[in-house]
C-alpha positions in Angstrom: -27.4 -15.0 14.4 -25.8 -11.7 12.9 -23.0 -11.8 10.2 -20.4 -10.7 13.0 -16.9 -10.9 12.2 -15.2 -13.6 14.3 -11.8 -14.2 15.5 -10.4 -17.7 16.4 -8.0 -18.3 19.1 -6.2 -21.4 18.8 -3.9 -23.0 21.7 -1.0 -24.7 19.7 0.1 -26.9 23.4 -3.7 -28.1 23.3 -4.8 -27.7 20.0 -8.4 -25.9 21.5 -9.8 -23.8 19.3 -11.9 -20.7 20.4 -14.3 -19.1 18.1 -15.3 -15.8 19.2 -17.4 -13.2 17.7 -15.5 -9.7 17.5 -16.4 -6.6 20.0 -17.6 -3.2 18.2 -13.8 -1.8 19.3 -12.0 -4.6 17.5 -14.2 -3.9 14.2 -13.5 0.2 14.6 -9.9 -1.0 14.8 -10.5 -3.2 12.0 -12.0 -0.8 9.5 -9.5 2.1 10.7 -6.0 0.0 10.2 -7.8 -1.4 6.4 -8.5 3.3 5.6 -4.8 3.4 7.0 -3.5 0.8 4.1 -6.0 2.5 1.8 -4.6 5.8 2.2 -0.7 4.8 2.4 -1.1 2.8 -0.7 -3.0 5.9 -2.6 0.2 8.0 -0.9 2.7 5.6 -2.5 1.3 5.3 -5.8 1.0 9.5 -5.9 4.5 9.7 -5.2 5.6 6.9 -7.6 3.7 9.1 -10.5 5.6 11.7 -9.5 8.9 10.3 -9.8 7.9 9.1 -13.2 6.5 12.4 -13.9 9.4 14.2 -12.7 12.3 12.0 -14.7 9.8 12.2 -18.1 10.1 15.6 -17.8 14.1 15.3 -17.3 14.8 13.4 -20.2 12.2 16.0 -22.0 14.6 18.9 -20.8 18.0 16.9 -21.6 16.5 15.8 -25.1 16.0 19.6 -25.7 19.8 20.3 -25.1 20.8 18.3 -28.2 21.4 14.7 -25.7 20.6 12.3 -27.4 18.4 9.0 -26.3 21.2 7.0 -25.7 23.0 9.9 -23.3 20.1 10.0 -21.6 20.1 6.6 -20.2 23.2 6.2 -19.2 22.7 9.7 -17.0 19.7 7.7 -15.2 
């Protein structure tokens, strides 16, 4: 026996449960939806260090222009 990914099918009017193991196309689809997750979470963490980047660099500019910290914050 291989170490195949399996799906179960259950039928909730019956309560028969269906182990199967999973075709080739259901891994590829499998392993390409868990690279799309990968690459939309490294996308959303890029852009929320950029957002941070971009308002540290803000209040950087603001403080040079004589605002104080306390201006600052109540302009964010």
């Amino acid at each position: 026996m291989t170490d195949r990914p399996i799906k179960l099918e259950v039928n909730c009017e019956t309560g028969e449960e269906i182990v199967t193991p999973l075709t080739d196309e259901e891994i590829q689809e499998l392993v390409a939806a868990d690279a799309a997750r990968k690459a939309q979470k490294i996308a959303a963490e890029a852009e929320a260090q950029a957002k941070a980047e971009a308002k540290a660099s803000a209040a950087a500019k603001l403080a040079a222009l004589g605002l104080t910290a306390d201006e600052i914050a109540a302009l964010s």
